[in-house]
KOLFI-605866 format. One record per residue (C-alpha): x, y, z. Coordinates in pm, whole numbers, plus 50000, padded with zeros to 5 digits. Each point is the difference from the previous one (the first is absolute). Example, Ala and Ser with C-alpha at 12.3 -4.5 7.8 and 13.67 -1.06 7.14 Angstrom:
512304955050780;501375034449934;
REM end
This chain:
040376130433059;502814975050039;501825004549656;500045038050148;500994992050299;502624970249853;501185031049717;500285027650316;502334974850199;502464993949685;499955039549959;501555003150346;502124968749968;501665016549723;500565034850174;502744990450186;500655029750282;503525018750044;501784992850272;502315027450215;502275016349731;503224994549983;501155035149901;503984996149914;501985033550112;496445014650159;497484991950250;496275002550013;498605032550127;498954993550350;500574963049958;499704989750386;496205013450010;499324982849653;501414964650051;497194986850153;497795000849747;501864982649755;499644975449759;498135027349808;497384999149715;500535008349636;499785042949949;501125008450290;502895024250081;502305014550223;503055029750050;503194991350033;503025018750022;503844996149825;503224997450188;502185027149903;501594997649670;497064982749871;497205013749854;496354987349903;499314996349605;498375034650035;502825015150147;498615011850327;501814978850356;496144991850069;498034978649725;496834971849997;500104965249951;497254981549890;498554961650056;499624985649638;499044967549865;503594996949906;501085009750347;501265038350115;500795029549740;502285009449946;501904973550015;503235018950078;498415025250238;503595020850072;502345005049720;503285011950080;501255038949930;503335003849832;501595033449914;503735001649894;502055034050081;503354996949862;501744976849721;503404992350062;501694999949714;496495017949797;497615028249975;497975000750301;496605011349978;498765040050012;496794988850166;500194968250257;496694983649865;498654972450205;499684969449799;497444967050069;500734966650055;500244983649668;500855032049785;503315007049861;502295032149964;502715007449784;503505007750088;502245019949772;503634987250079;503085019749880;501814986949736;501924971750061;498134988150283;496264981350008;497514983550254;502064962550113;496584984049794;501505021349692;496305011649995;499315036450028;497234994150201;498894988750382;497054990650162;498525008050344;499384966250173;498654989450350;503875005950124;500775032449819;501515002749683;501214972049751;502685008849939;501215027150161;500555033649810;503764995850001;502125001149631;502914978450077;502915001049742;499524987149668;502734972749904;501985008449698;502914986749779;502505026249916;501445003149648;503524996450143;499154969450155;498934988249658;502804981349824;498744981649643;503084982549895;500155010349612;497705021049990;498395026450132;495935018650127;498085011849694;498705028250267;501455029550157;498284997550383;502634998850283;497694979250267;497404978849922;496744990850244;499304961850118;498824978549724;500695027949733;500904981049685;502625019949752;501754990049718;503424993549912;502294991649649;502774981449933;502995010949849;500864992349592;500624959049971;498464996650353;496894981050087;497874992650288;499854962650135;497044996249716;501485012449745;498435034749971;501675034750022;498075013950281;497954990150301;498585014750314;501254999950338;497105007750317;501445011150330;499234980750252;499434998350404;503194992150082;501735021649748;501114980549752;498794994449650;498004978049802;501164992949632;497494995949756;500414997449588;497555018249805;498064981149767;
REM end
């Protein structure tokens, strides 16, 4: 009876209770009238509602979170709700599409513009979207801007994008600074151009 008892009293050691939720960008459902009774034991569970914007994982404003060994679930009770309307600078959406907290959305930029992460992609965070579905300009280097002394670009393109690489010749009985006949030059941040020899 007292290795029950003993086995019985490390069973309830173990089940630690939960204590008042914490329920970021929500509140319990009728918290005032349920605070009393807390810390609770393991299984039980209780409404609680969203703050507008938010959502719970099953995207109703009202969900249930639950005392677990490992404490409440879900662990992130209210997930933010993003929904982007217009690109600047891109195609904005036909339908406006909510999106989750943690999933991503693609953003179609015109040409010669892109997201400032040069993804094509953001993510709905806590705060809204990361970034935000803006295309800024693209930098460029012009071709006119492009002067190879003794030689000359192997392509025809009249602007090239940040960190394109291109290549260029030199003229007859010209060489680059290591001895070859051609090398690449990438356009950089600023504008300018890195040389490169081909090898």
């Amino acid at each position: 009876v007292n290795i029950l008892i003993n086995v019985v009293s490390n069973l309830n050691q173990d089940l630690k209770p939960c204590d008042f939720p914490q329920i970021k960008n929500g509140r319990l459902h009728n918290e005032e009238r349920y605070r009393p009774y807390f810390p609770v034991s393991i299984g039980k569970l209780f409404y609680y509602r969203c703050n507008d914007g938010f959502l719970a994982p099953s995207r109703n404003y009202l969900g249930y979170i639950r005392c677990t060994v490992q404490g409440w679930e879900p662990a992130v009770p209210c997930l933010r709700q993003c929904v982007f309307h217009e690109v600047e600078n891109g195609e904005s959406p036909y339908r406006q599409i909510p999106y989750s907290q943690g999933e991503s959305a693609e953003v179609k930029c015109y040409p010669g513009y892109s997201l400032p992460n040069g993804q094509d992609t953001v993510t709905c965070t806590e705060n809204g979207w990361s970034p935000q579905p803006k295309c800024i300009r693209v930098k460029t280097c012009s071709k006119n801007d492009i002067e190879i002394e003794n030689g000359f670009l192997s392509e025809s393109d009249h602007t090239y994008a940040l960190n394109r690489k291109t290549h260029y010749r030199c003229k007859q009985g010209y060489v680059t600074a290591n001895g070859e006949t051609s090398g690449t030059i990438t356009c950089l941040q600023n504008g300018c151009l890195s040389y490169l020899s081909e090898s």
